[in-house]
N, C-alpha and C positions, 0 to 999 in steps of 0.2 A: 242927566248927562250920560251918564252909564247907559239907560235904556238907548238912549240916541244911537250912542254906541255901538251896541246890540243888535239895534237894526239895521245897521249898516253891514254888520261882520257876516251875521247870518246868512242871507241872501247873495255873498260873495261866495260863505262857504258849501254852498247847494250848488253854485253853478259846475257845470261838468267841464271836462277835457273838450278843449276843436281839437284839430288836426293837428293846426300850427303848433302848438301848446306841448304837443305830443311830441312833434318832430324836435324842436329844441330843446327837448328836456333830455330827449335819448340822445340829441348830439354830444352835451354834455354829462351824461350817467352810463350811455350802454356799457359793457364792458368790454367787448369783442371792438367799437370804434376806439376806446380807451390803449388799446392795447394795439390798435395798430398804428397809433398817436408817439405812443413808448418806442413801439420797434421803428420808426421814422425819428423821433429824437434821438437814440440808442446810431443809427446811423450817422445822426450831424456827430454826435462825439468821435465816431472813428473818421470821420473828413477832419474834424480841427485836430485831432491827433495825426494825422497824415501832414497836415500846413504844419506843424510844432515841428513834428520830424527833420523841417533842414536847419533846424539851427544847433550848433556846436551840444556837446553832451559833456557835463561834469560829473564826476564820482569820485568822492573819498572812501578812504578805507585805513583801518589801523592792524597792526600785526605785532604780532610778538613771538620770537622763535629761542628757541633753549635746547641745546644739545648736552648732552651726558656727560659728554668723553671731550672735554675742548681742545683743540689742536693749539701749538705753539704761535701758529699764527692767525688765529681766529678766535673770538671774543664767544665764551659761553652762553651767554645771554645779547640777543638784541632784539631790541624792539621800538617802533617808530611808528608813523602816520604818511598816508601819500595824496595826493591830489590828480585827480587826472581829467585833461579838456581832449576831446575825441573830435573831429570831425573830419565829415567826408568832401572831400573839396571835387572830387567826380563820379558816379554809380552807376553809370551806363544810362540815366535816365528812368533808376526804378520808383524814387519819391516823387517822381513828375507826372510816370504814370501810375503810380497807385495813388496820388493825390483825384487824381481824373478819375478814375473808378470807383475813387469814395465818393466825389461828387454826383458820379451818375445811379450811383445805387443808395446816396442821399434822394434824391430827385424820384429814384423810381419807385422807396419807399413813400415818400410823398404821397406820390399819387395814385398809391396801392391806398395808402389811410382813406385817402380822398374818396375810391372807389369804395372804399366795407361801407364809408360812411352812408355814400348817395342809396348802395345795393341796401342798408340795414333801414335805412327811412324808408325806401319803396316796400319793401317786406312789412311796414310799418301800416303804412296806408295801405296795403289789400286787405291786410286784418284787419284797419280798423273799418272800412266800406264793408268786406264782408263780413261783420261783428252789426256792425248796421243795418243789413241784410236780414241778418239771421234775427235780430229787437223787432225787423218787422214782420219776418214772418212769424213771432212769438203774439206777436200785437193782433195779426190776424185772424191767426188760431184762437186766441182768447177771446175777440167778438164772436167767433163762430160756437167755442161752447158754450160762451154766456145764451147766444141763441137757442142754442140746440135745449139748455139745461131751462133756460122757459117755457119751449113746445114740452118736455119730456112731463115737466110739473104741473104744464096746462092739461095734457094727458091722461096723468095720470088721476086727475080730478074726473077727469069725463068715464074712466075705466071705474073709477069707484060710482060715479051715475048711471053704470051699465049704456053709456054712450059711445064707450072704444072697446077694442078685443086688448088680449094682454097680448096678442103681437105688434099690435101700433105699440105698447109699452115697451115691449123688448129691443124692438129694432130702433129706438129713440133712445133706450138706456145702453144698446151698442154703441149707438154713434157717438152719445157724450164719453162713456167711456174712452172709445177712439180717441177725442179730442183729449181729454186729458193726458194719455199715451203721449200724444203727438206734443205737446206742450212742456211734458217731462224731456221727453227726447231732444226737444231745441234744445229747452235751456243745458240740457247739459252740453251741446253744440256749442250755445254761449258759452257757458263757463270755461271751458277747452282753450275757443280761440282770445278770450278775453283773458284768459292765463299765459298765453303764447304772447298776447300783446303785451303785458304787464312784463315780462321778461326782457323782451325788446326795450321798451321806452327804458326801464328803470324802475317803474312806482308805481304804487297801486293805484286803480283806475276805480273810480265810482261810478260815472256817466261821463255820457258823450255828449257833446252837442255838436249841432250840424254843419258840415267845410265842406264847400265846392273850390273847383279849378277852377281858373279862369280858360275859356275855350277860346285859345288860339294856334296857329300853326307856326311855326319857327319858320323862316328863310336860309338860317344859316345851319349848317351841321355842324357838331363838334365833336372831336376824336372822344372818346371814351376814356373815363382816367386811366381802365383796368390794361388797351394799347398802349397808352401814352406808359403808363411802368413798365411794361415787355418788353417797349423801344429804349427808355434807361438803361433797364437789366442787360440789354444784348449789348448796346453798349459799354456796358459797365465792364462786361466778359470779354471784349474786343481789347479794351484798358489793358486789362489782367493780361490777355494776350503780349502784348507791348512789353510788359513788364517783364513777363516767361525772355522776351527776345533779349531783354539786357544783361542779362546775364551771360552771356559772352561778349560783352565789350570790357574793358579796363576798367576799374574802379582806384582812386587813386586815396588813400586814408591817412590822416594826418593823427599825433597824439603827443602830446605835452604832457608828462608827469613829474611833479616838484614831488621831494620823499627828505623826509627829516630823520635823525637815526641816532639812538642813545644804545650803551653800552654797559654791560656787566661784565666782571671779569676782563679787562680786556688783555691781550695778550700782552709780554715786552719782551724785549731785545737787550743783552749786555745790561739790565738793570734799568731799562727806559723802555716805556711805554710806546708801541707801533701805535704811528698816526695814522686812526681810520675817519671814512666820512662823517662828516653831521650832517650832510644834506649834499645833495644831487636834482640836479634839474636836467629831465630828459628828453630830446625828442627826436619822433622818428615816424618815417614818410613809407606806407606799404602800399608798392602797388602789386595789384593781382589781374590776371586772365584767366580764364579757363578755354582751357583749349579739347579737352576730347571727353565724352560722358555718353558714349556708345548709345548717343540718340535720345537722352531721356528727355534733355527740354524741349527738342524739337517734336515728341511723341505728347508732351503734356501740353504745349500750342495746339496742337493739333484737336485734340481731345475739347478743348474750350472753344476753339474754332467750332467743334461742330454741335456743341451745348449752345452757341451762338446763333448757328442753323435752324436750329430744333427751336428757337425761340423764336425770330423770324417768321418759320412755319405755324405757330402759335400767331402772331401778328398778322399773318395771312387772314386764317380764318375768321378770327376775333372782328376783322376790318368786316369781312363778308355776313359773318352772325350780324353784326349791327346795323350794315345796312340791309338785310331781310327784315331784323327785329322792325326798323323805325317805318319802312313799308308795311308790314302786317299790324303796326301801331296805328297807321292809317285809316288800314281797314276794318280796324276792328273798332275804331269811335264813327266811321261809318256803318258799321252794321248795330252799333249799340243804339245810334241817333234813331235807326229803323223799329229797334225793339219796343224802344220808350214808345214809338207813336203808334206801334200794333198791342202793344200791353194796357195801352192806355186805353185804346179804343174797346178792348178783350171788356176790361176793369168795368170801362162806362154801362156796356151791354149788360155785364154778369150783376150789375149793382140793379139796373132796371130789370132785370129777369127777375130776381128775389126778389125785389120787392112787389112785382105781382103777382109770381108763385106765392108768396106767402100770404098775401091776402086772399089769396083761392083755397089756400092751406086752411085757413083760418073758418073759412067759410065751408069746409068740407068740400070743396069740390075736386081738390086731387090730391093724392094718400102723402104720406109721410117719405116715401121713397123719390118720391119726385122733388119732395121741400127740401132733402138734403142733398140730391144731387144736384140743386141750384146753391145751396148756401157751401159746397165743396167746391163749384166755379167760381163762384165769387172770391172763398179766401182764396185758393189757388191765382185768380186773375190780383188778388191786389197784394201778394206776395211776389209774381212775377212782375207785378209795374215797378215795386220798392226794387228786387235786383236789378232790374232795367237801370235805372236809374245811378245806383250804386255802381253797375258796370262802368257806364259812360265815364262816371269819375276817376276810376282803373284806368279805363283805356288810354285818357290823359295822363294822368301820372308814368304809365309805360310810355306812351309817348313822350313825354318830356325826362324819362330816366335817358330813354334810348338815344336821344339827341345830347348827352350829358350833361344837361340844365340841374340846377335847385330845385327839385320839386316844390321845395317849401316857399320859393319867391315866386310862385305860382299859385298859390291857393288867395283866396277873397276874403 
């Protein structure tokens, strides 16, 4: 039963990361979406704090006061407890509009998180295409030395027959050399972006296995989350604006305080104790206006009006970057569609060139400079088909970022 077991766990735990795999794990682990998750909740508590704000306010408090020197008509010692209910029964309108301004910079948080999220997955998937990329141009490289290091050994056998010169051996034990160079150098290419990945998603990555988009075109557009937060925000500021204004209307404040009161020492009169309070219930109605402040709030409206502006002008362009982006997204899975089918044709040629360079090679009829300039097209041609390839997948994913889709309800 154990072995059963066994064999089931094992072959689970071999298989590699897709895409999808990828993307879900960093929605849930990255720390940069994590955090813009916080400062979007960290916003709803100041909106429900703004809603709590219209309802009446209580505060207790206890005191105890002791004078030195007691006057004849004043008790040395008093001390007691009070109670007090506060509210505003008019405010010009400032919890109405800073209630609105939480909302909208709830909202704009939102879909600020929204955007780290969709921006931090796309980031996600070009690493991991071009991490893809780069496994196969590592995969390349290594059939070409493993080549190269057969002809060098075949070589070198005929060099010991006095059948080669020891420059057929040297310029064979360059190129493998080279190849090896070139095979340290990816990998550490690999290692790089495959570390830059592992940060992104969350966790460490073993292997990958292989995720396509599905190729289709959107009909509809959708604003971008990163505009749809700027339109919040500027709104948000407009609120605040509103808020600067009320403060020259009326506010009218109401306040009920009950106060209990014990005594030491108390004073007396002709041999009888002066009667003081044990309790008092108070209330009292403040209204205020402000009538002159040499321009400040009309100068600090102003100032958010034109932070308002400047955000605006941000949504300008933002609108314009997005529709160039999602047009050059177009064009560019058009010209990736073009690459695939001239890389592929490149591949097809370079793979039938070697393999009858090389049986001319074999047969002595053309030198070693010729066999590797054929098997240096061919990796180079099926290096170029794998990026081809891997583009196309890019190209979509830009496209479907640009149009503010789920890349990840996208993939096959």
């Amino acid at each position: 039963m154990k072995k059963l077991l066994l064999l089931g766990i094992v072959p689970a735990l071999l298989l590699g990361d897709d895409l999808r795999s990828l993307l879900e794990f960093a929605k849930q682990n990255n720390n940069l979406v994590n955090a813009s998750k916080i400062s979007a909740h960290a916003k709803e508590k100041e909106l429900e704090s703004a809603k709590d704000n219209y309802y009446p306010t209580l505060d207790v408090s206890g005191f105890y006061k002791r004078d030195d020197d007691a006057s004849p008509f004043q008790p040395g010692t008093v001390y007691g407890a009070n109670a007090k209910v506060a509210f505003d029964v008019y405010d010009g309108g400032k919890k109405s509009y800073t209630k609105k301004q939480k909302a909208n910079e709830h909202k704009s948080a939102l879909f600020s998180s929204k955007d780290t999220q969709k921006s931090i997955l796309l980031t996600i998937t070009q690493d991991y295409y071009n991490l893809k990329t780069l496994q196969a141009r590592l995969q390349a490289q290594e059939e070409a030395s493993r080549a190269v290091k057969a002809q060098l050994e075949r070589v070198k056998h005929f060099y010991e027959a006095e059948l080669a010169t020891s420059d057929d051996v040297d310029r064979l034990q360059s190129a493998y050399d080279s190849t090896i160079y070139a095979i340290e150098s990816i990998k550490f290419q690999i290692k790089a972006v495959k570390k830059s990945l592992e940060i992104k998603v969350g966790k460490r990555i073993a292997s990958l296995e292989d995720s396509i988009f599905k190729k289709t075109v959107q009909q509809d557009q959708e604003e971008l989350d990163s505009i749809q937060a700027l339109k919040y925000s500027k709104t948000a500021l407009l609120n605040l604006s509103e808020t600067i204004d009320s403060y020259y209307y009326p506010t009218i404040h109401i306040e009920d305080t009950y106060s209990v009161y014990e005594y030491e020492d108390k004073p007396t009169m002709a041999g009888r104790p002066i009667p003081l309070l044990d309790n008092q219930n108070e209330i009292m109605a403040t209204i205020g206006l402000r009538l002159f402040d040499f321009g400040t709030i009309k100068e600090q409206k102003e100032a958010i009006k034109l932070q308002a502006d400047a955000l605006n002008q941000q949504i300008i362009y933002k609108s314009k970057e997005q529709q160039m982006q999602l047009e050059l997204s177009l064009d560019r899975i058009h010209t990736a569609k073009l690459n695939i089918k001239s890389s592929k044709s490149a591949l097809k040629a370079a793979k039938s060139a070697l393999k009858t360079i090389t049986q001319k090679y074999s047969a002595g009829v053309v030198d070693n400079v010729v066999y590797l300039d054929a098997l240096s097209s061919k990796t180079q041609a099926q290096a170029v088909y794998k990026k081809a390839l891997n583009d196309l997948e890019i190209a979509y994913a830009l496209y479907y970022y640009y149009n503010n889709k789920n890349i990840e309800d996208f993939i096959q």
